[in-house]
MIDOSE-1310 file (N, C-alpha, C; in nm, 2 decimals, decimal comma, always signed):
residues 175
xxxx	+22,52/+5,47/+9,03/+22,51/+5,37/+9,13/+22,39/+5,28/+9,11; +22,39/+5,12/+9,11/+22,33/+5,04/+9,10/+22,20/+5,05/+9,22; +22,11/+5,02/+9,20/+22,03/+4,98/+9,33/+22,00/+4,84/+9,37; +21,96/+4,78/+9,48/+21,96/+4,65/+9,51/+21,84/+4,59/+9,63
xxxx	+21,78/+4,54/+9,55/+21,61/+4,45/+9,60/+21,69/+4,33/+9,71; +21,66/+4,33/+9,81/+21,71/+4,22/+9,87/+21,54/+4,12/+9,88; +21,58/+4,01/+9,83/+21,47/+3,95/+9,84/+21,43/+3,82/+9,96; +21,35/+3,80/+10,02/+21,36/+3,67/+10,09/+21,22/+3,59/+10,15
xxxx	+21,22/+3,47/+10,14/+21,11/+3,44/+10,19/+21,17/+3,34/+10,35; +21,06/+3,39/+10,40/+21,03/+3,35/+10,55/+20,96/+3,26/+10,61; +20,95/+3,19/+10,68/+20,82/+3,10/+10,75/+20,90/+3,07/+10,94; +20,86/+3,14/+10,98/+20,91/+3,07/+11,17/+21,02/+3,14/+11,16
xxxx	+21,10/+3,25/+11,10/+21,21/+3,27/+11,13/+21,29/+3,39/+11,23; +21,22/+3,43/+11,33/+21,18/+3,49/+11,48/+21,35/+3,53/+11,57; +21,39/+3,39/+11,53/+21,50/+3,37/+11,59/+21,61/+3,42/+11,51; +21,60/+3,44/+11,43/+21,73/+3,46/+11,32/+21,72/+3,62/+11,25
xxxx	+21,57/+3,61/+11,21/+21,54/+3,74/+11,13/+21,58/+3,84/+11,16; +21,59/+3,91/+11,26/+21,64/+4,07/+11,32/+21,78/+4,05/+11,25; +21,86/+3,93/+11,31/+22,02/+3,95/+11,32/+22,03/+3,96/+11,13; +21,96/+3,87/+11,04/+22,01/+3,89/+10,90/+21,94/+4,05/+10,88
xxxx	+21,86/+4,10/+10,89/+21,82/+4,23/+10,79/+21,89/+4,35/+10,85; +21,95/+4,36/+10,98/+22,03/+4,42/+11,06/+22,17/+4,43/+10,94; +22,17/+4,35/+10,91/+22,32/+4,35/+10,79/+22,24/+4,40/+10,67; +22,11/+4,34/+10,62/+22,11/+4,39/+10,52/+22,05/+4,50/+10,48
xxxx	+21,99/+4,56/+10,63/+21,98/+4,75/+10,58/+22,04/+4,82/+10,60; +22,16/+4,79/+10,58/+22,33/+4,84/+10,59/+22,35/+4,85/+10,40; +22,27/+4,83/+10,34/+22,29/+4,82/+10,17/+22,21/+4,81/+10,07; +22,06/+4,76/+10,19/+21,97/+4,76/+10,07/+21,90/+4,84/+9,97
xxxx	+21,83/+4,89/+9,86/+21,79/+4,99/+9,89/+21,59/+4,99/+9,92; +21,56/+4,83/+9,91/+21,45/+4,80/+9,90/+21,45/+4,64/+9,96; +21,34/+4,62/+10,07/+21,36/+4,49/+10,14/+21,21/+4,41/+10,07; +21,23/+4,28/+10,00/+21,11/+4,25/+9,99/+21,08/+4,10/+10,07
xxxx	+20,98/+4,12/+10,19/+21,01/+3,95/+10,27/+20,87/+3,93/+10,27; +20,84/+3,80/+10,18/+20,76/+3,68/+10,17/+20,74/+3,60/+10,27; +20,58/+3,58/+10,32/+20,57/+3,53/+10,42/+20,52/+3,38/+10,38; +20,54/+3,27/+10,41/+20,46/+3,18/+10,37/+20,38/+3,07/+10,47
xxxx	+20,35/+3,19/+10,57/+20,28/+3,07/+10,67/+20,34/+3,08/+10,82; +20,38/+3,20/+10,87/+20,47/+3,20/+10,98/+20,39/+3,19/+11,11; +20,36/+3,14/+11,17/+20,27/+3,15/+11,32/+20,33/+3,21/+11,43; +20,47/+3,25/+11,40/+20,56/+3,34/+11,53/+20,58/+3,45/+11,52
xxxx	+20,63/+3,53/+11,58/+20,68/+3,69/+11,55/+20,71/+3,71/+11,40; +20,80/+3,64/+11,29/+20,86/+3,68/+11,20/+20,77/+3,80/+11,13; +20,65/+3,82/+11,10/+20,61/+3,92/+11,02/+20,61/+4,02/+11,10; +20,59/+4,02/+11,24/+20,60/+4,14/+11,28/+20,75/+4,18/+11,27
xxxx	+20,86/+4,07/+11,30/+20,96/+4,14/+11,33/+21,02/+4,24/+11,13; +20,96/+4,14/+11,04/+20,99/+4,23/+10,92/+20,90/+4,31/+10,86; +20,80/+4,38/+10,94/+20,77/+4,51/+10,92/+20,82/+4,61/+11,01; +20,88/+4,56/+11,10/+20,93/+4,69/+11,11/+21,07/+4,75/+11,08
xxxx	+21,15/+4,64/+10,98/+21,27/+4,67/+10,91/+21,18/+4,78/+10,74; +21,06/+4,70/+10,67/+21,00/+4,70/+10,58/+20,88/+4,69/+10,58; +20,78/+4,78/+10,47/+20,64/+4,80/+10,46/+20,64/+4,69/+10,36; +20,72/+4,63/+10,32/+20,66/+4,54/+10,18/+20,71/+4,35/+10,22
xxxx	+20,59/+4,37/+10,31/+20,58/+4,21/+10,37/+20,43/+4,14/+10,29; +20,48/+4,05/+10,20/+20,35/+3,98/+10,16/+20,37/+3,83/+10,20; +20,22/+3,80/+10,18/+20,19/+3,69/+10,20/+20,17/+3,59/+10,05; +20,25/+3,49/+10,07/+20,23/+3,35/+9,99/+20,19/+3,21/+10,04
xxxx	+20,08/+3,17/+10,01/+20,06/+3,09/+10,00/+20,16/+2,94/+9,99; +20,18/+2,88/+10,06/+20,30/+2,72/+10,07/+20,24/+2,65/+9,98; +20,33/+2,59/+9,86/+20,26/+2,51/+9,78/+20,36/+2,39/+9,78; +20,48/+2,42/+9,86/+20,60/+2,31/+9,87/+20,69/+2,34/+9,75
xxxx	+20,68/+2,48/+9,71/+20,76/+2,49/+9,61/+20,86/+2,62/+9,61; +21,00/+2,61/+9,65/+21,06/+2,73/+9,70/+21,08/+2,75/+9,56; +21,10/+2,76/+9,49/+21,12/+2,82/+9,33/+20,99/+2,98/+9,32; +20,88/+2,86/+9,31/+20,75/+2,96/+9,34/+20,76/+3,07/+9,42
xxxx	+20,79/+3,07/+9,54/+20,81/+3,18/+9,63/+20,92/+3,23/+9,58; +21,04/+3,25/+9,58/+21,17/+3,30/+9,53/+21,06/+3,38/+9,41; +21,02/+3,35/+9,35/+21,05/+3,42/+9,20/+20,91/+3,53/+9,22; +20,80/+3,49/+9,34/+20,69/+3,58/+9,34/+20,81/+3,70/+9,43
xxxx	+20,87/+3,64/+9,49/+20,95/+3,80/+9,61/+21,02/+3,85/+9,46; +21,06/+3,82/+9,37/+21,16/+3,88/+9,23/+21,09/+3,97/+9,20; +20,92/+3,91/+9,16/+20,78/+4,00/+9,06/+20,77/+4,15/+9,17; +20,79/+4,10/+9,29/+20,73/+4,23/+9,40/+20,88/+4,34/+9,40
xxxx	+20,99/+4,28/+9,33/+21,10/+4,36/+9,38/+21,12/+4,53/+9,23; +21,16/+4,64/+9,30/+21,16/+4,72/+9,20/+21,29/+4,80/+9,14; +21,38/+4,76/+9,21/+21,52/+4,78/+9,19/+21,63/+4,73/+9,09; +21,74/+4,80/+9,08/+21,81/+4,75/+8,93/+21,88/+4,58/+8,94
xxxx	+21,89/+4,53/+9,08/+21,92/+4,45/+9,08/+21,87/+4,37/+9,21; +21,80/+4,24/+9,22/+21,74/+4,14/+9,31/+21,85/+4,04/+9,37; +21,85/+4,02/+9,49/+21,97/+3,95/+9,60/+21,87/+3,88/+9,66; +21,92/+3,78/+9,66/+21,83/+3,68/+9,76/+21,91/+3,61/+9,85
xxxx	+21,83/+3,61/+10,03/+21,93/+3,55/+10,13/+21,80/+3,47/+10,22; +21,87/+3,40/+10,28/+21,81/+3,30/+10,35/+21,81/+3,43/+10,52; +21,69/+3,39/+10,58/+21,70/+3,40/+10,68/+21,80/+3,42/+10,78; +21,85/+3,31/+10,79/+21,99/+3,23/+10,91/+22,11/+3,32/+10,81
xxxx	+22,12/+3,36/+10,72/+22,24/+3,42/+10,62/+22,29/+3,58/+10,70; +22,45/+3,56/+10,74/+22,47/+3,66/+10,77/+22,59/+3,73/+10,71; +22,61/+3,82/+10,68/+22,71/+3,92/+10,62/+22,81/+3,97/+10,71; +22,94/+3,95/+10,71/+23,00/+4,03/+10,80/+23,02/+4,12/+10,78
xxxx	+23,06/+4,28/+10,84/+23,07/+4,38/+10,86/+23,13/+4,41/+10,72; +23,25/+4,35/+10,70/+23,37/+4,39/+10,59/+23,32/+4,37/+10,42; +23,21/+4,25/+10,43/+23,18/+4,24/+10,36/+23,03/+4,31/+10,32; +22,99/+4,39/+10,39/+22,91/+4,50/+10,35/+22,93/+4,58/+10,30
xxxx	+23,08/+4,66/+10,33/+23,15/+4,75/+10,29/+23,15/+4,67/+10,10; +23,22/+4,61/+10,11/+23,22/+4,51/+9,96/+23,13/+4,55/+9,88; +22,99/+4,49/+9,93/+22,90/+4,54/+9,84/+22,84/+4,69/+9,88; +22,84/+4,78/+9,93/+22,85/+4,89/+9,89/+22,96/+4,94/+9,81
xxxx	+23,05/+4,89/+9,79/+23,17/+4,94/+9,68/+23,11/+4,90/+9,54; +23,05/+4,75/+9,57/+23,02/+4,68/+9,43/+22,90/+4,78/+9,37; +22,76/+4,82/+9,46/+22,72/+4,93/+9,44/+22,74/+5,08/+9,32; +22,88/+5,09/+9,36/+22,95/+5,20/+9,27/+22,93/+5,16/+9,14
xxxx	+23,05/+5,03/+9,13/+23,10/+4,99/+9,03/+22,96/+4,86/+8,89; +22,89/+4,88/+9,00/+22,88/+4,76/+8,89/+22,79/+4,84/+8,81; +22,75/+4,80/+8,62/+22,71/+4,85/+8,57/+22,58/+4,75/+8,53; +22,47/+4,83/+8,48/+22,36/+4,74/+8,43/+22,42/+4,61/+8,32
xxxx	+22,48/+4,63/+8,27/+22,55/+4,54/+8,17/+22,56/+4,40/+8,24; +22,64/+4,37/+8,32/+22,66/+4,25/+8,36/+22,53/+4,20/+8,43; +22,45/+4,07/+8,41/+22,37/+4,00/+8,43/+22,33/+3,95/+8,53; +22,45/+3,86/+8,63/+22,46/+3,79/+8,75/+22,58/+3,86/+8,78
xxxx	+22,57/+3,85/+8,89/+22,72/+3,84/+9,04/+22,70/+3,69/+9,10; +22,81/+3,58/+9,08/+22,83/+3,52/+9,17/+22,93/+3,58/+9,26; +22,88/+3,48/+9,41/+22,95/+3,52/+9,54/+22,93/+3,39/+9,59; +23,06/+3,41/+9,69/+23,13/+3,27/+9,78/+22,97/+3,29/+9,87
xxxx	+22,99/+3,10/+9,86/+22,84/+3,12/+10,03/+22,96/+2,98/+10,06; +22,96/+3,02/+10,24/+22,99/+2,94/+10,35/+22,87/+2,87/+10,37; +22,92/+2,70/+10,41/+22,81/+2,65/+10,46/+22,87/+2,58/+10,54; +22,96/+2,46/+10,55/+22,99/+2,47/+10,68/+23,15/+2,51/+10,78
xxxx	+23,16/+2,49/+10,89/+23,24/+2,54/+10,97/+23,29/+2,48/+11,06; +23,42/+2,49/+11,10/+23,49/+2,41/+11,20/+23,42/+2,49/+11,37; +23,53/+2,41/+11,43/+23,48/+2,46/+11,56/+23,53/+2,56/+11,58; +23,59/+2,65/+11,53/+23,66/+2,76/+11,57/+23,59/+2,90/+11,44
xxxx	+23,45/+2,79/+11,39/+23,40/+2,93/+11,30/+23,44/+2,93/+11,16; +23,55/+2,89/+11,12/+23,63/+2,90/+11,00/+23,56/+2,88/+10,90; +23,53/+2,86/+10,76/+23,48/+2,82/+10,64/+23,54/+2,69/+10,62; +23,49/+2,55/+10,60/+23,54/+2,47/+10,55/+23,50/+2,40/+10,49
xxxx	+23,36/+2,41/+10,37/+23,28/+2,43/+10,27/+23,20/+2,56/+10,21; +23,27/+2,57/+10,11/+23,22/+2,69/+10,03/+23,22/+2,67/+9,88; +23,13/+2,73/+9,82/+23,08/+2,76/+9,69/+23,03/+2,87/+9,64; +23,07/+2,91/+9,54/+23,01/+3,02/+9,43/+22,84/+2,98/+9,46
xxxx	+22,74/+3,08/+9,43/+22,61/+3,10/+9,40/+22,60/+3,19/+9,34; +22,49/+3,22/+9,25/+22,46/+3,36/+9,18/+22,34/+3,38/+9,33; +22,39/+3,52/+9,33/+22,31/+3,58/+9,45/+22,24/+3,68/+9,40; +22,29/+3,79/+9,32/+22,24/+3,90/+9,23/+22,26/+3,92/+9,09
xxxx	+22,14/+3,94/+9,09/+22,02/+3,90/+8,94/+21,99/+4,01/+8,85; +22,04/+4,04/+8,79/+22,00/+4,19/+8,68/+21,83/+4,23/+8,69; +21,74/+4,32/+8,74/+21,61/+4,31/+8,76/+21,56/+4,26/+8,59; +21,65/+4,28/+8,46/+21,56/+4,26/+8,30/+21,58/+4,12/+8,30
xxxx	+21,68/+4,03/+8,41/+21,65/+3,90/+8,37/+21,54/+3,86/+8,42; +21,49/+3,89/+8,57/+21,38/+3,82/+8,61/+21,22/+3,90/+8,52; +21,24/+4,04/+8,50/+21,13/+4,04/+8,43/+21,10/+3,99/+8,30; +21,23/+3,96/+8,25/+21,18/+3,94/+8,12/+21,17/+3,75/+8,09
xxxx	+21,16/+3,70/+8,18/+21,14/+3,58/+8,18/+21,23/+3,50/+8,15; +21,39/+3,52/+8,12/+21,49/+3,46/+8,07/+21,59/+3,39/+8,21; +21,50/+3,43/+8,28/+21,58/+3,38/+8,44/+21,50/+3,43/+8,54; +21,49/+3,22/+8,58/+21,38/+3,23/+8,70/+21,45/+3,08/+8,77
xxxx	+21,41/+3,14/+8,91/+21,51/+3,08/+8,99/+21,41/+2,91/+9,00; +21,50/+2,82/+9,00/+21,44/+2,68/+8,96/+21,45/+2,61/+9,10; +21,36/+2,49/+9,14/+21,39/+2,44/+9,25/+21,51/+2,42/+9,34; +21,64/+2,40/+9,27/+21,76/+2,37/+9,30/+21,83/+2,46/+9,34
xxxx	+21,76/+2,59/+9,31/+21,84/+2,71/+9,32/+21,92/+2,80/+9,24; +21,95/+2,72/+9,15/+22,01/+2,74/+9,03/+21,94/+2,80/+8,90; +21,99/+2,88/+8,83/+21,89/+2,96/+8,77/+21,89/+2,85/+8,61; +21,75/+2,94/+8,54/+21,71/+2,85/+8,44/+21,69/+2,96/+8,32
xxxx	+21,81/+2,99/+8,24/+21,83/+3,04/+8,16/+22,00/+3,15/+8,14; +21,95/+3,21/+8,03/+22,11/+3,30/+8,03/+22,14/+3,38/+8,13; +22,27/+3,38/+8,11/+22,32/+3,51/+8,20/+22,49/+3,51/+8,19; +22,56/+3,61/+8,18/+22,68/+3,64/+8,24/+22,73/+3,65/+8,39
xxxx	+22,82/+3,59/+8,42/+22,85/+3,61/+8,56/+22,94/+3,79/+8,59; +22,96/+3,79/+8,68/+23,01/+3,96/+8,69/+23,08/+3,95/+8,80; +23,17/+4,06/+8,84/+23,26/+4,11/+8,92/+23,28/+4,04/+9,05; +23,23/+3,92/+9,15/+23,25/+3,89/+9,23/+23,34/+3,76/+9,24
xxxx	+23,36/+3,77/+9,18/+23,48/+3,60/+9,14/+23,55/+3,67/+9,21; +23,62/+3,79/+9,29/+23,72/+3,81/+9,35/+23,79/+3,72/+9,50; +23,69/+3,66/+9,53/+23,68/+3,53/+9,63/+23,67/+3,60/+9,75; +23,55/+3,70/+9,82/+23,48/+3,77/+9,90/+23,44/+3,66/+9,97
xxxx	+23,50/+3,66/+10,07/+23,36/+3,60/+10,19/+23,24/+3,64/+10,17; +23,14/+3,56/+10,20/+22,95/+3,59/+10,20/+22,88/+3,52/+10,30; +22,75/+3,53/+10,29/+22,64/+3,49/+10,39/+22,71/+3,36/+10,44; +22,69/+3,35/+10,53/+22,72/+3,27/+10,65/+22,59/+3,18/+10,65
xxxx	+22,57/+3,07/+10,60/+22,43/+3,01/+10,61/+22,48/+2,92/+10,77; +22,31/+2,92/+10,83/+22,32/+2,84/+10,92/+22,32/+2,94/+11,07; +22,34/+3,01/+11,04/+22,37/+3,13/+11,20/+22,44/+3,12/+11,22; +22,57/+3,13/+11,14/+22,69/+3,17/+11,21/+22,74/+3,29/+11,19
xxx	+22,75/+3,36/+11,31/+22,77/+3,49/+11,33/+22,89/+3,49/+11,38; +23,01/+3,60/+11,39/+23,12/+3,63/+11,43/+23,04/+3,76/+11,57; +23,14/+3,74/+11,66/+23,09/+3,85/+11,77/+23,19/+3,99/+11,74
């Protein structure tokens, strides 16, 4: 079984934060949250999900941050989620299955991300992202996440093309 770094950086995120790590210590096996300047509850509220809360410095550069929370991560595989990003229940289960199956071999997992939503909740913009990152791409310098989000180097995509619902950007939560 695979292990998995959930990585994330933070600034003001008070309001949102409990509800996303609530899903994701349902799977993780290691939380790493980058602080970059928060003046509200958020660092308290993510120490007490995790002991491995650092601070970064804002240089206006989310690439920079993303890839220092990568350096801090020690697990076989690094996931990165936004704050406001939420997981439904079903799709936990998902990646605890993916867990099992997936082997060091494959490089990336892309996965469906929702972004926006009708009035009734539904997905009605979605796209593929690479979410989870083999930990020998980020150390070995062959993939590092670039301004745009989009990674900057090789990789193979792996097992999630199955068209899984994922994070819910924005706060949208199902009750």
């Amino acid at each position: 079984m695979i292990e998995i770094s959930v990585c994330m950086i933070i600034k003001n995120e008070e309001d949102v934060l409990a509800r996303c790590l609530n899903c994701v210590k349902q799977f993780a096996d290691e939380m790493i949250i980058v602080d970059t300047g928060s003046d509200d509850q958020s660092r308290k509220i993510a120490e007490t999900y995790t002991d491995k809360v650092f601070d970064f410095v804002w240089c206006d550069d989310f690439s920079k941050a993303r890839n220092f929370a990568f350096e801090k991560a020690t697990k076989d595989f690094r996931m990165w989620l936004d704050a406001d990003d939420v997981i439904l229940d079903e799709d936990i289960q998902k990646i605890k299955d993916l867990k099992q199956r997936l082997t060091l071999d494959v490089d990336i997992v892309l996965m469906k991300y929702h972004t926006a939503f009708d009035q009734d909740e539904n997905p009605i913009f979605t796209y593929y992202r690479e979410r989870l990152i083999n930990a020998t791409l980020s150390h070995s310098g062959k993939f590092r996440i670039t301004r745009s989000g989009r990674s900057a180097g090789p990789g193979t995509c792996g097992c999630a093309a199955c068209g899984w619902p994922w994070p819910r950007s924005g706060g949208h939560a199902h009750g």
